[in-house]
C-alpha positions in Angstrom: -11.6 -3.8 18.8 -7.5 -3.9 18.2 -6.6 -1.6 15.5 -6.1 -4.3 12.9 -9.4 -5.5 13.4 -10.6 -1.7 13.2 -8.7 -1.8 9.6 -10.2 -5.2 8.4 -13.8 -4.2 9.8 -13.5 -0.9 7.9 -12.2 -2.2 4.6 -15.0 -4.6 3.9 -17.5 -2.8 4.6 -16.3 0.0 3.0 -16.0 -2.1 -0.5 -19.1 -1.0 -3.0 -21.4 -3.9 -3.7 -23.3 -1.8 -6.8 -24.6 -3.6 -9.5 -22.5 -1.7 -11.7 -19.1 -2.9 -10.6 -17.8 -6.1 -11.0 -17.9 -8.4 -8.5 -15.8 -8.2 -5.6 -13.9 -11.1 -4.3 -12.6 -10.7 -0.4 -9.9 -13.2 1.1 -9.0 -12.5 4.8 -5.8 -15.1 5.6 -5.8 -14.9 9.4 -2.1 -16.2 9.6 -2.3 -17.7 13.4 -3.9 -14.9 15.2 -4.7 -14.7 19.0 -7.1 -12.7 19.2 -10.5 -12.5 18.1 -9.8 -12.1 14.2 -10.9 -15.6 13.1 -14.4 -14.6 14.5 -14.8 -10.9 13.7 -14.2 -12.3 10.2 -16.2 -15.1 10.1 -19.1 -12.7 11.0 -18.1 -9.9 8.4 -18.0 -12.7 5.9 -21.6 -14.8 6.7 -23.9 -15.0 3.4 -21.4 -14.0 1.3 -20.2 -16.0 -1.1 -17.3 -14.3 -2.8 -16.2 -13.2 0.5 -13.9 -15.8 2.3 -11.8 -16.7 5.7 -8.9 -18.7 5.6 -8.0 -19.5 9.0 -4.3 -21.1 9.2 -3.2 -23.0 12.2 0.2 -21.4 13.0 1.7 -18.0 12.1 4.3 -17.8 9.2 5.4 -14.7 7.4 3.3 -12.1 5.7 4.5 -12.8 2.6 3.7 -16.2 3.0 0.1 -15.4 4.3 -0.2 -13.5 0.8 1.1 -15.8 -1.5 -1.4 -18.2 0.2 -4.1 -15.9 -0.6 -3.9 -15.2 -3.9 -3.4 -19.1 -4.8 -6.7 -19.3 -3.4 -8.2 -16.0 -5.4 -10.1 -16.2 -8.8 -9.5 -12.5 -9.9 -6.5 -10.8 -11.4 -6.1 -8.0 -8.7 -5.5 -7.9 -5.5 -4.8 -5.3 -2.6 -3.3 -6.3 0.5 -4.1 -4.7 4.1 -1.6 -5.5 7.1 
């Protein structure tokens, strides 16, 4: 797996999912990718529901791909991973 995928892979699954917490909310924007990132993704994110993939056609800028994702967010925080 390429090393972004590594980081992506290794982020969601290292979120907690205790009852305790609140609920997590995960939005992967693959900005035009051509690799496998679209479907690693879609995989990671199957069955959950707070957890979504937003899969735009073309590549733009990474601060584009984020302000894309957060107009699509519910919550209040947000962390970003390149």
């Amino acid at each position: 797996m390429p090393p972004a995928l590594d980081s992506i892979h290794a982020a969601i699954y290292a979120l907690p999912l205790s009852p305790a917490r609140p609920a997590v909310e995960v939005i992967v924007v693959d900005d035009g990718s051509s690799d496998e990132t679209p479907r690693i993704v879609a995989q990671a994110v199957a069955g959950r529901p707070r957890w979504h993939l937003f899969a735009r056609p073309r590549p733009t800028s990474p601060s584009a791909a984020r302000n894309f994702g957060i107009r699509q967010a519910s919550g209040d925080v947000f962390l970003f991973l390149d």
